[in-house]
C-alpha positions in Angstrom: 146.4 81.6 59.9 143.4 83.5 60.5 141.0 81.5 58.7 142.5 78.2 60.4 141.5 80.3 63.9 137.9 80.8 62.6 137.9 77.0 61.8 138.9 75.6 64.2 136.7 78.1 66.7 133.9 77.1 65.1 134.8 73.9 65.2 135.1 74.2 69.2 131.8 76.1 69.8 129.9 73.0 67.5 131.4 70.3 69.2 130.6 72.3 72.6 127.3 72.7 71.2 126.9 69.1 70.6 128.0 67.6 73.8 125.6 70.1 75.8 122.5 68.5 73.5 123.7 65.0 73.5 122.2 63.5 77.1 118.5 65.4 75.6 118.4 63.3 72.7 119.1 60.0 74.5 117.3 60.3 77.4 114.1 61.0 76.9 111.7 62.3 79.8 109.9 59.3 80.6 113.3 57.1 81.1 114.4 59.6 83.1 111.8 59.7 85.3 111.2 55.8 85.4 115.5 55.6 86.4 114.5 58.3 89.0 111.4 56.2 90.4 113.5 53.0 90.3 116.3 54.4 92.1 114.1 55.9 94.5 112.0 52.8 94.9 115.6 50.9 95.6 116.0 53.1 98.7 112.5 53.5 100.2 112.8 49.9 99.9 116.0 49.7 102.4 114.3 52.6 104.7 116.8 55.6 103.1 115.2 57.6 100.8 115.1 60.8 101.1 111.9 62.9 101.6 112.8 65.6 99.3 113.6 62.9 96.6 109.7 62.0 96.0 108.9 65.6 95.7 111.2 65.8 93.0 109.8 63.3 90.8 106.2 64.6 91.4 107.8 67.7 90.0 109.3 66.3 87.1 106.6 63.7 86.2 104.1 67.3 86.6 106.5 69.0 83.6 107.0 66.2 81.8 104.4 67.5 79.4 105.0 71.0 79.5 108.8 71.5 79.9 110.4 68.3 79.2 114.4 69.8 80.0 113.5 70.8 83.5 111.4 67.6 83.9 114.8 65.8 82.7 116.9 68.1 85.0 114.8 67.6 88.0 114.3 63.5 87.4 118.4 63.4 87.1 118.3 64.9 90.4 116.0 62.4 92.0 118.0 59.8 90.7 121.2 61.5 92.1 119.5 62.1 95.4 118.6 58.3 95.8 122.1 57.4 94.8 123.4 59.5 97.4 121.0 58.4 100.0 121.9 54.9 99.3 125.7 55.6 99.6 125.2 57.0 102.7 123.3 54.2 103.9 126.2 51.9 103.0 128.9 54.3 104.5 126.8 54.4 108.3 126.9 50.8 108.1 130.8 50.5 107.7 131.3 53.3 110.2 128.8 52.6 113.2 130.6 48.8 113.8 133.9 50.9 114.6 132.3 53.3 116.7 131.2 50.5 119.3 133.1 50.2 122.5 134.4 46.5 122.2 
């Protein structure tokens, strides 16, 4: 019983191990960057992007060389932060026709 414990323990703590490394080895620094910069260019293109979101990718595209799992960390978060900028874009423009006085 023991030894099926420890199997199946170590089992848990590989495949933990393993999930944790598995967005590193397919996205590599510069696609996560270039997703960030397209997402980013998507929104500056419809006048929402976020100031803080260019920043971001001049930090990441800065570490790129030097630490490549912050650069990663910090191009994932541009890419969120023009994401988010864009929903919120779309959700003003669903709520602002219902908050004129017809």
């Amino acid at each position: 019983m023991k030894k099926l414990l420890l199997i199946s323990t170590i089992t848990v703590a590989f495949l933990a191990g393993c999930a944790t490394n598995y967005p590193m080895a397919t996205n590599s620094v510069d696609s996560a960057i270039a997703n960030a910069q397209a997402k980013y260019n998507k929104a500056h293109s419809e006048m929402v992007a976020w100031g803080m979101t260019k920043k971001t990718i001049e930090k990441a595209k800065a570490l790129a060389k030097t630490n490549p799992r912050k650069a990663i960390a910090l191009a994932n978060e541009a890419a969120y932060e023009a994401d988010t900028a864009l929903a919120q874009s779309a959700q003003y423009e669903k709520i602002w026709r219902a908050a004129v006085p017809k």
